[in-house]
Biopython code that builds the backbone (N, CA, C, O; Angstrom):
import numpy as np
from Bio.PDB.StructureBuilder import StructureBuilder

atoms = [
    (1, "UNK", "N", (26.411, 206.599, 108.723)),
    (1, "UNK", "CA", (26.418, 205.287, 108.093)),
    (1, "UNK", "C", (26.068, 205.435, 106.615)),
    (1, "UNK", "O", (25.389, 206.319, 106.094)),
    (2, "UNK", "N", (26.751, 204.245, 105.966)),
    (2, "UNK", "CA", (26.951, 204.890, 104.281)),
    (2, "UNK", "C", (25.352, 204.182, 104.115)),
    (2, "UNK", "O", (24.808, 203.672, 105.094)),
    (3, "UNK", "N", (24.629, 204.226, 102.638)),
    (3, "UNK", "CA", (23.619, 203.636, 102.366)),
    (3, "UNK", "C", (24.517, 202.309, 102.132)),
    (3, "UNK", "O", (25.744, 202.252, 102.214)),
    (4, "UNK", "N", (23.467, 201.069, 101.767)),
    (4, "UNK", "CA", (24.107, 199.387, 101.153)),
    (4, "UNK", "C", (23.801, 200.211, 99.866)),
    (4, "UNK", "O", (23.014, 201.155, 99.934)),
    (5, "UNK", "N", (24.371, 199.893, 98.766)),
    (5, "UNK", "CA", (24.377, 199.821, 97.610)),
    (5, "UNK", "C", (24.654, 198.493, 96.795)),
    (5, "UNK", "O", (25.841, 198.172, 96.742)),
    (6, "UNK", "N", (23.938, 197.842, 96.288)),
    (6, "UNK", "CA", (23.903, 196.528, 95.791)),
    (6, "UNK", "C", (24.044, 197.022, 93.841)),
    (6, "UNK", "O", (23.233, 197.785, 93.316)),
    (7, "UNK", "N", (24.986, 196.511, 93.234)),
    (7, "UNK", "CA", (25.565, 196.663, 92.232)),
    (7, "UNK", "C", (25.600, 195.223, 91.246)),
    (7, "UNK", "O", (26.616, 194.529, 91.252)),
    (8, "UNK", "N", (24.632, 194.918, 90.567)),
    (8, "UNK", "CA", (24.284, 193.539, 90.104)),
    (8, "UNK", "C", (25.309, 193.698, 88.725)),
    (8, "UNK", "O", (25.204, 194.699, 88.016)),
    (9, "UNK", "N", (25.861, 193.101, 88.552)),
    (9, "UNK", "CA", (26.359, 192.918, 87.316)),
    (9, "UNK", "C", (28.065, 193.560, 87.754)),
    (9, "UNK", "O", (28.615, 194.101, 86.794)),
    (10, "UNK", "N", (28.568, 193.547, 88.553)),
    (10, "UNK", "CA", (29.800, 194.439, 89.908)),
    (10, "UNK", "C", (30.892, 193.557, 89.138)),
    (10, "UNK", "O", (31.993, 193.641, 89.682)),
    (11, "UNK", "N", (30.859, 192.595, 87.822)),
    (11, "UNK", "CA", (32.222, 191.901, 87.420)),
    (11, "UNK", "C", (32.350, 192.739, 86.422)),
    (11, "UNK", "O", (33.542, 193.031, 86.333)),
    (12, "UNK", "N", (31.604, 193.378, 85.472)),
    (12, "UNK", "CA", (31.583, 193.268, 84.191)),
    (12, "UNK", "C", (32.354, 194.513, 83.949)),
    (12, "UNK", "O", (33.014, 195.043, 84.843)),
    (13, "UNK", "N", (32.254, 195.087, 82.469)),
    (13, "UNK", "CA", (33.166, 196.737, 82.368)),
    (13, "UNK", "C", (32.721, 197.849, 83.627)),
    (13, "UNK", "O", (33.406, 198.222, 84.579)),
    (14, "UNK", "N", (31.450, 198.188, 83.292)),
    (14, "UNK", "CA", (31.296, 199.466, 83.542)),
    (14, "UNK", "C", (30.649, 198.997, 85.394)),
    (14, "UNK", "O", (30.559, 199.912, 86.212)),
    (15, "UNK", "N", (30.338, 197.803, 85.730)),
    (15, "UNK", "CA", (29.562, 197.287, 87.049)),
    (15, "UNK", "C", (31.292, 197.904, 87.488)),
    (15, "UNK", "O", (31.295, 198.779, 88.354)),
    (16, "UNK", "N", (32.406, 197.561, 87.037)),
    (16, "UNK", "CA", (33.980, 197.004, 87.824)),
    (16, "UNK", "C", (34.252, 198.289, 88.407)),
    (16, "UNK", "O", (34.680, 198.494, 89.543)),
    (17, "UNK", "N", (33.931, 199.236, 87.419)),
    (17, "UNK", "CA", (34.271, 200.784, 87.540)),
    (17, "UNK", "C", (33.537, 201.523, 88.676)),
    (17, "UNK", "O", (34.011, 202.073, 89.671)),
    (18, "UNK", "N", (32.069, 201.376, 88.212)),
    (18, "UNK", "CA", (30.784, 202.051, 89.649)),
    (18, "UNK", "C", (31.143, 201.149, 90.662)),
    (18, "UNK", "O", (31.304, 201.775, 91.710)),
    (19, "UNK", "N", (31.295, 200.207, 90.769)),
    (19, "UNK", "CA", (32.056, 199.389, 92.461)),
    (19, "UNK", "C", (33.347, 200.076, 92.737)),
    (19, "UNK", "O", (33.409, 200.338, 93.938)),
    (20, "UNK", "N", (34.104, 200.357, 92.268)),
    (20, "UNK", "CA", (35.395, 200.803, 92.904)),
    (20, "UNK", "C", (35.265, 202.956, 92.829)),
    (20, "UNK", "O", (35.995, 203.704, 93.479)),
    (21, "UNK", "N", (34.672, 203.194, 92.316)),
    (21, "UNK", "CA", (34.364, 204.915, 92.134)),
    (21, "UNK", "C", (32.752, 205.045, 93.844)),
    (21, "UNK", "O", (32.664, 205.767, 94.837)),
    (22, "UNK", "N", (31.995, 204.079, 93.352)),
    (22, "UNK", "CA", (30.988, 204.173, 94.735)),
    (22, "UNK", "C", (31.784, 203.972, 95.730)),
    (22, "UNK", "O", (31.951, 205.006, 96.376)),
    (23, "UNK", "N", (32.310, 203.136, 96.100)),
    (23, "UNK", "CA", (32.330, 202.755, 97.698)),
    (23, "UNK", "C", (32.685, 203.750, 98.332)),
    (23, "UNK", "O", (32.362, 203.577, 99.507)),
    (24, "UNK", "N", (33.383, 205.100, 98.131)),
    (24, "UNK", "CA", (33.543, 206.492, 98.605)),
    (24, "UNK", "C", (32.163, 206.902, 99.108)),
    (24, "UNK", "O", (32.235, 207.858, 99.880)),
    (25, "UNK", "N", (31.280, 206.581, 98.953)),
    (25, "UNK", "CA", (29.802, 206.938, 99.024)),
    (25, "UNK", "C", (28.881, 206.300, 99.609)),
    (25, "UNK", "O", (27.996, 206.841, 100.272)),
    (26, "UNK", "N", (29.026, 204.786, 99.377)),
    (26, "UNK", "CA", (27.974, 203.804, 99.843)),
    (26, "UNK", "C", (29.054, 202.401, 100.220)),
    (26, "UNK", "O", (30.105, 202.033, 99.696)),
    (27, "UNK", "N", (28.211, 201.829, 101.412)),
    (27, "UNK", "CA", (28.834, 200.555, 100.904)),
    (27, "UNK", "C", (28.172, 200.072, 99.912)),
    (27, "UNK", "O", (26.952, 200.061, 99.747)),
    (28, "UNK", "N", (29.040, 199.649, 99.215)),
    (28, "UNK", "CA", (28.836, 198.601, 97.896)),
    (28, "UNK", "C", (28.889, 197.192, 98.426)),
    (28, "UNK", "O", (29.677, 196.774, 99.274)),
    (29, "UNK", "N", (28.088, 196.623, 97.902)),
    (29, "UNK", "CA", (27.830, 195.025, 97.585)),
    (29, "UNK", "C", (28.076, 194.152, 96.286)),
    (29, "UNK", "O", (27.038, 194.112, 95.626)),
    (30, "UNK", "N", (28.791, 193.659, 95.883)),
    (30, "UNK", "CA", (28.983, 193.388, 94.498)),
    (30, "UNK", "C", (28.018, 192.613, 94.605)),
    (30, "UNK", "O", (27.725, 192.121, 95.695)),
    (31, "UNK", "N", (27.216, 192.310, 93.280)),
    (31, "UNK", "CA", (26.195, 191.044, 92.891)),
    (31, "UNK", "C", (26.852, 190.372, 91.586)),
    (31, "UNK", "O", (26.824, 191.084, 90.582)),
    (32, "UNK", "N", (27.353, 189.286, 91.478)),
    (32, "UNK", "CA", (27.842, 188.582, 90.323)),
    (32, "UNK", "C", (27.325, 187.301, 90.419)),
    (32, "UNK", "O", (26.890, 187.064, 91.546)),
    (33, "UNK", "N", (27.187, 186.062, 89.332)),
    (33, "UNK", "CA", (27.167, 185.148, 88.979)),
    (33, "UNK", "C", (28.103, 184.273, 90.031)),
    (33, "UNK", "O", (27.737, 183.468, 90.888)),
    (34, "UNK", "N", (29.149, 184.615, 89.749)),
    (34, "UNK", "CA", (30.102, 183.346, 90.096)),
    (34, "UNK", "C", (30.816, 184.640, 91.547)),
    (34, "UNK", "O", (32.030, 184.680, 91.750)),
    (35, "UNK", "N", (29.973, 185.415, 92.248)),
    (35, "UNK", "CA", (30.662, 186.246, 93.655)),
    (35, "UNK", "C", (30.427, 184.915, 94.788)),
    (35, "UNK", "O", (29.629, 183.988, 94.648)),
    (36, "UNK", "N", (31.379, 185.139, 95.934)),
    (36, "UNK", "CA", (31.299, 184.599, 96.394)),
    (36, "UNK", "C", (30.580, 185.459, 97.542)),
    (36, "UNK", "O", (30.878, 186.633, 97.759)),
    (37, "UNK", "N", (29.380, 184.590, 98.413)),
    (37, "UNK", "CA", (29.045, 185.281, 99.358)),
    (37, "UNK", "C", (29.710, 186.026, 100.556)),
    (37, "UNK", "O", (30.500, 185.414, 101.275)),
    (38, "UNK", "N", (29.586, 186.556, 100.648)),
    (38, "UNK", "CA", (31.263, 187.178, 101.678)),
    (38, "UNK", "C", (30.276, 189.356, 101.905)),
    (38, "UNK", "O", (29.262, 189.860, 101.421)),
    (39, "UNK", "N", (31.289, 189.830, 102.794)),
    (39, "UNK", "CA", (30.540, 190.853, 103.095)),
    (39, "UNK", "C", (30.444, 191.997, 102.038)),
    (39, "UNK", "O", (29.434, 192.695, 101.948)),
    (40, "UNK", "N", (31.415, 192.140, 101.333)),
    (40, "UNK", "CA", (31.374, 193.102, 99.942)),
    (40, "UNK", "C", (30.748, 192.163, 98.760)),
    (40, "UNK", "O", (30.891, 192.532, 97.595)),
    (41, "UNK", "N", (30.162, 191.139, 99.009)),
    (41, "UNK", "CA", (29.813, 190.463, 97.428)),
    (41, "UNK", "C", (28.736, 189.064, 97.836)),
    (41, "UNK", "O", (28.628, 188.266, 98.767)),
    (42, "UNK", "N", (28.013, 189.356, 96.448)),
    (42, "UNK", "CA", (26.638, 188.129, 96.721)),
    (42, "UNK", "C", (26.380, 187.433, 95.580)),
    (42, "UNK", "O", (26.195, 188.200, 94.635)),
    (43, "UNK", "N", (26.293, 186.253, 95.289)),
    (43, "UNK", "CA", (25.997, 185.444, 94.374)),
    (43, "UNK", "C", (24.753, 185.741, 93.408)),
    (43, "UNK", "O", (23.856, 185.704, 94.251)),
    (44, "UNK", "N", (24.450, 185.869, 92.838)),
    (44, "UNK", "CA", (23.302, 186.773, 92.066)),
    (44, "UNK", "C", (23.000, 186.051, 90.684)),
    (44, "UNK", "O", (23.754, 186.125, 89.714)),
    (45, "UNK", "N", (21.550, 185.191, 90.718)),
    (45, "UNK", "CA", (20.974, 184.785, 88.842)),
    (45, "UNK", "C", (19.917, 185.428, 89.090)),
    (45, "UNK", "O", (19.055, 185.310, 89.962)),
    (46, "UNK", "N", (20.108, 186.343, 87.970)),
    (46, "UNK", "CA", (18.659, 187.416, 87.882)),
    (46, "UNK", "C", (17.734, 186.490, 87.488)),
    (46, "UNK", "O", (16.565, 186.591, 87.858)),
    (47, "UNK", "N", (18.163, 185.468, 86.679)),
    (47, "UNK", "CA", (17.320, 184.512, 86.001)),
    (47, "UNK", "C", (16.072, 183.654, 86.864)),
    (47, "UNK", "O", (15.037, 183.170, 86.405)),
    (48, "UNK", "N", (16.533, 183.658, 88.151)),
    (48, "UNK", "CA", (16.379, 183.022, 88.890)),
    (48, "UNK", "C", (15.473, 183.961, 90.253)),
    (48, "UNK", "O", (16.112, 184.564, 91.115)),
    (49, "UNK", "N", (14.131, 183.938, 90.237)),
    (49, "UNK", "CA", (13.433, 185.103, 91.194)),
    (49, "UNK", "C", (14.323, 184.658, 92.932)),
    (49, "UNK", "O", (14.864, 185.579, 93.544)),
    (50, "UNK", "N", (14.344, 183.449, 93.420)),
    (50, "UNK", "CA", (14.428, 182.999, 94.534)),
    (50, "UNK", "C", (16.146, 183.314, 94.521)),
    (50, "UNK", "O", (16.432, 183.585, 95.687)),
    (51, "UNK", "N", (17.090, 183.365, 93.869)),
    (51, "UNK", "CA", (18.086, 183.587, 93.992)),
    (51, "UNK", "C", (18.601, 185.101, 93.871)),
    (51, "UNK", "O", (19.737, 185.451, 94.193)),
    (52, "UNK", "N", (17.746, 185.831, 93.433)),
    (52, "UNK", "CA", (17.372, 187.276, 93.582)),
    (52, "UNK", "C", (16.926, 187.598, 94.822)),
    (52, "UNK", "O", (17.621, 188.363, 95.492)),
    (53, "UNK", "N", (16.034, 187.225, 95.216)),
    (53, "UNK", "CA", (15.440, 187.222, 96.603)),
    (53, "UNK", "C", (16.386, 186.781, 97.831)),
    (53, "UNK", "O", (16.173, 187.283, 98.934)),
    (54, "UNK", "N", (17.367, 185.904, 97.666)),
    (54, "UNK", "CA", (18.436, 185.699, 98.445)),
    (54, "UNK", "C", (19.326, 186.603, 98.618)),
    (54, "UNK", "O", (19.586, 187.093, 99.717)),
    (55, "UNK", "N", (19.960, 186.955, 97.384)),
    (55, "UNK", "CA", (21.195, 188.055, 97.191)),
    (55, "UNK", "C", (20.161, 189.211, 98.241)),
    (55, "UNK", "O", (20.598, 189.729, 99.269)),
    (56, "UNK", "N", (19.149, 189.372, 97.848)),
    (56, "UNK", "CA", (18.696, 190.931, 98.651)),
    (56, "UNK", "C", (18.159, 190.503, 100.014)),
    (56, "UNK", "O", (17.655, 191.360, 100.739)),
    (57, "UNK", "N", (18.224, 189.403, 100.354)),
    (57, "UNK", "CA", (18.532, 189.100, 101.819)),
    (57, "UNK", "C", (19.862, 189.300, 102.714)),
    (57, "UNK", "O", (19.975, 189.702, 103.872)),
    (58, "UNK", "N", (20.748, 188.914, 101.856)),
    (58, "UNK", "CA", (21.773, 189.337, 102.545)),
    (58, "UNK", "C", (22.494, 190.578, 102.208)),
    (58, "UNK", "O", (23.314, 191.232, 102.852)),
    (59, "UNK", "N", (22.025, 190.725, 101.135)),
    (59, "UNK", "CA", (22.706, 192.888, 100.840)),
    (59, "UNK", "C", (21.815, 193.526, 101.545)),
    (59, "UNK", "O", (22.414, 194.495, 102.013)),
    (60, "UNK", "N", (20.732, 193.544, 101.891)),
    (60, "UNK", "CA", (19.593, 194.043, 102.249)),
    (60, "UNK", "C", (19.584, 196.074, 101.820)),
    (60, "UNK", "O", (19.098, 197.006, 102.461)),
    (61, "UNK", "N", (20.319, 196.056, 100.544)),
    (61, "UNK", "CA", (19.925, 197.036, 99.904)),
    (61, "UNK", "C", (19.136, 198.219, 99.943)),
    (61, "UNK", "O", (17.922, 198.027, 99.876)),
    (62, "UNK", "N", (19.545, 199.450, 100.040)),
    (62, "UNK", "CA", (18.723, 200.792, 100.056)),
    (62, "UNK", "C", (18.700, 200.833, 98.424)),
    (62, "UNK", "O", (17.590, 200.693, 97.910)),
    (63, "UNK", "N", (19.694, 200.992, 97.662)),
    (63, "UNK", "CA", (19.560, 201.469, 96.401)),
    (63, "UNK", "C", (20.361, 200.249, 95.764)),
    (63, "UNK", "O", (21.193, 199.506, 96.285)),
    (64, "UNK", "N", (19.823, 200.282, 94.411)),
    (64, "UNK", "CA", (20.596, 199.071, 93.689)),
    (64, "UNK", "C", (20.617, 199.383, 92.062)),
    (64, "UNK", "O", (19.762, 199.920, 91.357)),
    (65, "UNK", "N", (21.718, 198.925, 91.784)),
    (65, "UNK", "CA", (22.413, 199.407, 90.236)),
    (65, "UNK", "C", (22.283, 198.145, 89.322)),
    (65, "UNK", "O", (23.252, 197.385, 89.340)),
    (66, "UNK", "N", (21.580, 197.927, 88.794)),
    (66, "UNK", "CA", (21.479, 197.016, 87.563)),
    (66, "UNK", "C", (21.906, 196.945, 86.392)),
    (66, "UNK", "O", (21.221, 197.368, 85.461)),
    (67, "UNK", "N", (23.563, 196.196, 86.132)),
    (67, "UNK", "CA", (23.936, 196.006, 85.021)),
    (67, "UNK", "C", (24.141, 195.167, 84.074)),
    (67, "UNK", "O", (24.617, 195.364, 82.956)),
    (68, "UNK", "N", (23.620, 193.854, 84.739)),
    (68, "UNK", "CA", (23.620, 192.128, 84.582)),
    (68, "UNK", "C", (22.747, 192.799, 83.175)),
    (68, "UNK", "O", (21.789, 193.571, 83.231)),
    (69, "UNK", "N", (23.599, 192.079, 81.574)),
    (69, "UNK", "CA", (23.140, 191.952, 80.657)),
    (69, "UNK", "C", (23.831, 190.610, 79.625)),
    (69, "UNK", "O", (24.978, 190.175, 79.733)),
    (70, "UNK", "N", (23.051, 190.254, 78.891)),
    (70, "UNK", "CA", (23.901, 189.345, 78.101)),
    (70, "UNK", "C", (24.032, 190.420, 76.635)),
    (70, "UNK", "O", (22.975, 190.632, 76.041)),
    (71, "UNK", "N", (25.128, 190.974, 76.169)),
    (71, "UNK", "CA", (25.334, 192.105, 75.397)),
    (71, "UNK", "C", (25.832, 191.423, 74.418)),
    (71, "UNK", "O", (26.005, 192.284, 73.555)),
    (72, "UNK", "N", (26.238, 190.248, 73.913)),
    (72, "UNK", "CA", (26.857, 189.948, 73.022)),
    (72, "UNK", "C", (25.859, 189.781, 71.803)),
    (72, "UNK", "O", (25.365, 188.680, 71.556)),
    (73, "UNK", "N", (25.646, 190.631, 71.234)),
    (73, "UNK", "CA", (24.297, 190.527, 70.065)),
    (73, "UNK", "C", (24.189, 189.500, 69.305)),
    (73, "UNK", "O", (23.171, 188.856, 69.050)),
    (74, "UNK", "N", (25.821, 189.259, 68.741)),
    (74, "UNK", "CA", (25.322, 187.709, 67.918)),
    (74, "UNK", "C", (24.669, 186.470, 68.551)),
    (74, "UNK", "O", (23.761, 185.737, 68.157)),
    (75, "UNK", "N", (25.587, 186.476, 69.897)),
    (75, "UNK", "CA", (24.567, 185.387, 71.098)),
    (75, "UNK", "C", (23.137, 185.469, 71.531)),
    (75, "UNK", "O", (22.437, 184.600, 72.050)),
    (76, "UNK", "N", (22.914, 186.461, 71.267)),
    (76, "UNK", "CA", (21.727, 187.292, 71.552)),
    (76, "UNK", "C", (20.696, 186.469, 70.678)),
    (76, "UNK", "O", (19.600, 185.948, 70.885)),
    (77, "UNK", "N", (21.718, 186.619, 69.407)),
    (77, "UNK", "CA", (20.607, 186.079, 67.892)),
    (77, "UNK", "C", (20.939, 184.947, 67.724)),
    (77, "UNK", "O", (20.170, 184.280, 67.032)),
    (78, "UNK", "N", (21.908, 184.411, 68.144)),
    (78, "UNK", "CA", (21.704, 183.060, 68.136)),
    (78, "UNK", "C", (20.582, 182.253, 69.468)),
    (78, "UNK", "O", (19.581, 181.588, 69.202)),
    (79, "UNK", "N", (20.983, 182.482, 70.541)),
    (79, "UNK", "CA", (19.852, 181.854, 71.411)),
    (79, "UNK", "C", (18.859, 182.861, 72.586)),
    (79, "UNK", "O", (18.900, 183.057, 73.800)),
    (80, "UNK", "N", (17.842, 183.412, 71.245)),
    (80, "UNK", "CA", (16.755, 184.402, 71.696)),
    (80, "UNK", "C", (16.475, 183.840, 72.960)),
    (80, "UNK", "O", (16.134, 184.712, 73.759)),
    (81, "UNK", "N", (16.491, 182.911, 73.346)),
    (81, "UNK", "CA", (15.895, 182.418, 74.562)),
    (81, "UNK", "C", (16.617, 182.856, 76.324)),
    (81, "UNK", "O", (16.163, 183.175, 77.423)),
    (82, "UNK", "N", (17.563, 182.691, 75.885)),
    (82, "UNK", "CA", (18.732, 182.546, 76.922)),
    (82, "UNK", "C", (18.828, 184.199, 77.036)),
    (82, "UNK", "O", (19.100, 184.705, 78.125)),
    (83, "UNK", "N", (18.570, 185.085, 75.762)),
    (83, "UNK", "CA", (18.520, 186.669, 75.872)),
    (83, "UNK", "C", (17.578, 187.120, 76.583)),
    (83, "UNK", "O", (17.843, 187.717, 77.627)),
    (84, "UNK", "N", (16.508, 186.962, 76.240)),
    (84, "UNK", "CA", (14.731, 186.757, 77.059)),
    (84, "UNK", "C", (14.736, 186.590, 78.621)),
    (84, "UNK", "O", (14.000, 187.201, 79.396)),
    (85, "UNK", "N", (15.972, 185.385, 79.052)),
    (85, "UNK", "CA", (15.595, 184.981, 79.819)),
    (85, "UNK", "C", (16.442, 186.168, 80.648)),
    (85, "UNK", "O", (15.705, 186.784, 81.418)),
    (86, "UNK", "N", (17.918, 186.642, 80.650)),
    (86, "UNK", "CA", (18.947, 187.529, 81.226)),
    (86, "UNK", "C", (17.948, 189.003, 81.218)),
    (86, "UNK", "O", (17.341, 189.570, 82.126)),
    (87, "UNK", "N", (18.096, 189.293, 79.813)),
    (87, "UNK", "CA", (18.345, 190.730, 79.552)),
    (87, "UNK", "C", (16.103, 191.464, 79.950)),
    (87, "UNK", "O", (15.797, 192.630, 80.201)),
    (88, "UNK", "N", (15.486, 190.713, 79.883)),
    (88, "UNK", "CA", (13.738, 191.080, 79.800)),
    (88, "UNK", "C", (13.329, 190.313, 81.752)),
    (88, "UNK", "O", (13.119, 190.968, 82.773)),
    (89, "UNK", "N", (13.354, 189.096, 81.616)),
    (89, "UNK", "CA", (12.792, 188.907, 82.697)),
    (89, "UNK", "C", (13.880, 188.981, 83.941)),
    (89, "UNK", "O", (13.682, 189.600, 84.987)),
    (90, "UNK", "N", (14.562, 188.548, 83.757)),
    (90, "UNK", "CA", (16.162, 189.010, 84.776)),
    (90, "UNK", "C", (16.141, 190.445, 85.125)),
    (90, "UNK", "O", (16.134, 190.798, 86.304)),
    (91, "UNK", "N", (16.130, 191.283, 84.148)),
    (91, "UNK", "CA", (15.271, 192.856, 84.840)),
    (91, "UNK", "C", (13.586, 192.852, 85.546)),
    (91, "UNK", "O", (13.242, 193.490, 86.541)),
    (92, "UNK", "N", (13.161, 192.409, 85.138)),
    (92, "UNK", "CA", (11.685, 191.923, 86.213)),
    (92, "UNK", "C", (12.141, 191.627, 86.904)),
    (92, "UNK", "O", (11.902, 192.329, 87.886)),
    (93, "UNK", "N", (13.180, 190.437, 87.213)),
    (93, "UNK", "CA", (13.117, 189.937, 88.573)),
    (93, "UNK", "C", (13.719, 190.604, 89.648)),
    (93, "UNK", "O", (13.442, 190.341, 90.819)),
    (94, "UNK", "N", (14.815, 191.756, 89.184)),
    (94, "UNK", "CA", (15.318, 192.732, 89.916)),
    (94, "UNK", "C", (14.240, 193.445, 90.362)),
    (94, "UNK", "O", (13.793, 193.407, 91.508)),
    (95, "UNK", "N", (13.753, 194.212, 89.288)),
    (95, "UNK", "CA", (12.758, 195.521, 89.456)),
    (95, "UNK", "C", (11.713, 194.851, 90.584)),
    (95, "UNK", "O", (11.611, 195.554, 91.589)),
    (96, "UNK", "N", (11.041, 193.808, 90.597)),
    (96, "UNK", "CA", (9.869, 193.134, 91.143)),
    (96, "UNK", "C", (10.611, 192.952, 92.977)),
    (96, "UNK", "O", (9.851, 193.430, 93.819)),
    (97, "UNK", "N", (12.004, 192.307, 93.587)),
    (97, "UNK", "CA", (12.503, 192.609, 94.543)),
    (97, "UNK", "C", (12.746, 193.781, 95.017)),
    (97, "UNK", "O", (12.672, 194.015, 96.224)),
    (98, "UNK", "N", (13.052, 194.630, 94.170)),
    (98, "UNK", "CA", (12.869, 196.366, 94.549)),
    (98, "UNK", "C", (11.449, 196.870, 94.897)),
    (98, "UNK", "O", (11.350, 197.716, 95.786)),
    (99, "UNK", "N", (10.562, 196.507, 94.392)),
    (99, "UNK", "CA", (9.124, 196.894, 94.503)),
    (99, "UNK", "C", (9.220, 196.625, 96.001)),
    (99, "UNK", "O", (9.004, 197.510, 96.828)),
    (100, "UNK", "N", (9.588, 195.231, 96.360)),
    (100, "UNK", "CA", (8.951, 194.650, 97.295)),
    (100, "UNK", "C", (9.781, 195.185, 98.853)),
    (100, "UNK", "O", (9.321, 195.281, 99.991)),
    (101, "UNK", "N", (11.245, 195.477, 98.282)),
    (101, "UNK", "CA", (11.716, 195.395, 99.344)),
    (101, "UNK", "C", (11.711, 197.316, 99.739)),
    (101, "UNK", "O", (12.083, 197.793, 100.811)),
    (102, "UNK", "N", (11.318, 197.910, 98.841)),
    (102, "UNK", "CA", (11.722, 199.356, 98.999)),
    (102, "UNK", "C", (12.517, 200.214, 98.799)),
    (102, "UNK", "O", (12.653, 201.231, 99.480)),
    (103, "UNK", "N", (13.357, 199.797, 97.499)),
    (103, "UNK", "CA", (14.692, 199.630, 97.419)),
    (103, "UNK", "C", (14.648, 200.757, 95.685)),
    (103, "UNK", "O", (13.805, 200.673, 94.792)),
    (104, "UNK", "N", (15.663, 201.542, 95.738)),
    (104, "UNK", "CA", (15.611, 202.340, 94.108)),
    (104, "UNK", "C", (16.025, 202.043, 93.690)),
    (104, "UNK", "O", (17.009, 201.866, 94.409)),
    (105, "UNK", "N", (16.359, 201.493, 92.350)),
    (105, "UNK", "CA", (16.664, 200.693, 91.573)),
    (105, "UNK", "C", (16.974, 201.767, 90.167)),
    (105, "UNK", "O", (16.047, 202.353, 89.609)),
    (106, "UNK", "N", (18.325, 201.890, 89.755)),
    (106, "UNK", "CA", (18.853, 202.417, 89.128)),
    (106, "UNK", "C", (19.308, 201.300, 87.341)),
    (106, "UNK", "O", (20.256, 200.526, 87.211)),
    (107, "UNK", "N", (18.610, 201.529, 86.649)),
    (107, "UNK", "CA", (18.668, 200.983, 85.608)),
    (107, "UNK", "C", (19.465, 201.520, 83.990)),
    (107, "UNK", "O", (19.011, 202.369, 83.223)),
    (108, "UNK", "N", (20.339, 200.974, 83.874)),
    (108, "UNK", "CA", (20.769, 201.185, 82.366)),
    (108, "UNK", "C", (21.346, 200.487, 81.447)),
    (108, "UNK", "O", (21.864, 199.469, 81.908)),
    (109, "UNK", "N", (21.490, 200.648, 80.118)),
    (109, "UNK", "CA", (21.482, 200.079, 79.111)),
    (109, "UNK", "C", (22.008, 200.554, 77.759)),
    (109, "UNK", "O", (22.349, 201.736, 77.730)),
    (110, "UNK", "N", (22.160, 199.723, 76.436)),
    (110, "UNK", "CA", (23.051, 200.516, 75.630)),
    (110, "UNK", "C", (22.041, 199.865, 74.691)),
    (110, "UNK", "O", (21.150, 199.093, 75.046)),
    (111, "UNK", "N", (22.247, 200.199, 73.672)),
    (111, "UNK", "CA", (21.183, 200.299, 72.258)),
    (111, "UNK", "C", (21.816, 198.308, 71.909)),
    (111, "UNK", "O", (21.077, 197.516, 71.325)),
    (112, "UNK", "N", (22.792, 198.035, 72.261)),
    (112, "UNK", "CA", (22.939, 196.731, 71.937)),
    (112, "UNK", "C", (22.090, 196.130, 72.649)),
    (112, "UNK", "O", (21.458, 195.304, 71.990)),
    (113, "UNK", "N", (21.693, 196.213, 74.124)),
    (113, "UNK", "CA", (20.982, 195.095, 74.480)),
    (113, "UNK", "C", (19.058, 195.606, 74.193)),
    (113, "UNK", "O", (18.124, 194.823, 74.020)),
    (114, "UNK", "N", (18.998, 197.297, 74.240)),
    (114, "UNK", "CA", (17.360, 197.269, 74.431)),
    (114, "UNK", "C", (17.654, 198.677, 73.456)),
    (114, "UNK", "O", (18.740, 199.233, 73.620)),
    (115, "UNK", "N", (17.091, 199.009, 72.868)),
    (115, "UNK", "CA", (17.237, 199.651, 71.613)),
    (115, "UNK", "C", (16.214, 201.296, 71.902)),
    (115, "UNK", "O", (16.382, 202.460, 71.536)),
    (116, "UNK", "N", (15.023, 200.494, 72.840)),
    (116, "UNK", "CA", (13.797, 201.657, 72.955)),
    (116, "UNK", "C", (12.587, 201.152, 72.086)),
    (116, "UNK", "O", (11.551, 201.803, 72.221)),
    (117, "UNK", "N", (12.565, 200.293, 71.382)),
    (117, "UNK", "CA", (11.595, 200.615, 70.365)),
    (117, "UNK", "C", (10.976, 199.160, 70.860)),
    (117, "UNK", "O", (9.957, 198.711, 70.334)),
]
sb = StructureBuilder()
sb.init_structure("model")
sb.init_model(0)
sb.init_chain("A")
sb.init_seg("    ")
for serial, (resi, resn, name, xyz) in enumerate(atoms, 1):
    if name == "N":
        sb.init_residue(resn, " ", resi, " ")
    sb.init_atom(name, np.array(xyz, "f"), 0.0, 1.0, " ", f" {name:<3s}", serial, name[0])
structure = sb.get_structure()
C-alpha cells in the first residue's frame, strides 16, 4: 500500500508537476482552494486552522508537501495583510496539523515569498 501523500497547493506550477510525477509513489491527494472534495482532492484554506483540520481528516495523510503561497510580490506589497495571513500563518496552520497528526511535512519556498532573513 502506497503512503497518502497530501500535496497543498496541487493547482499551482510546481504543486501540478509533484502531483502528476508522485502518484507513481504515493497516493496523492491534491489540496487546493477551489478542489473539489472527491478521493484524489480536498478543499484546503491554510488560512483557515478548522479547514486545515478538515482537509487532514479526510486525506488523513502520512507525509504532506506544502506549496500554498501567495507569490505575487507586488500583491504581497500591496496587501501585507492578506500575505501574513497565506504565506506566515497558513504555514503554521499546516505545520501545527502535522505536529498533531504525525504527519512529515515537507516545506519549500523561493526567495520571492521568504527570503531567509
Amino acid at each position: 500500500m502506497r503512503q497518502p501523500l497530501l500535496i497543498i497547493g496541487a493547482t499551482g506550477f510546481v504543486g501540478s508537476r509533484w502531483a502528476h510525477h508522485a502518484k507513481e509513489r504515493f497516493e496523492v491527494i491534491k489540496g487546493a482552494r477551489s478542489a473539489p472534495d472527491r478521493d484524489d482532492s480536498v478543499s484546503i484554506d491554510i488560512t483557515d486552522p478548522a479547514s486545515v483540520a478538515h482537509a487532514f481528516d479526510r486525506a488523513r495523510p502520512d507525509l504532506v508537501t506544502h506549496l500554498a503561497a501567495l507569490s505575487d510580490i507586488d500583491r504581497c506589497e500591496r496587501e501585507p495583510e492578506l500575505a501574513d495571513r497565506i504565506n506566515y500563518h497558513g504555514a503554521i496552520h499546516v505545520a501545527d496539523e502535522c505536529a498533531r497528526r504525525g504527519a512529515r511535512m515537507f516545506y519549500t519556498s523561493t526567495d520571492a515569498v521568504f527570503d531567509g532573513s
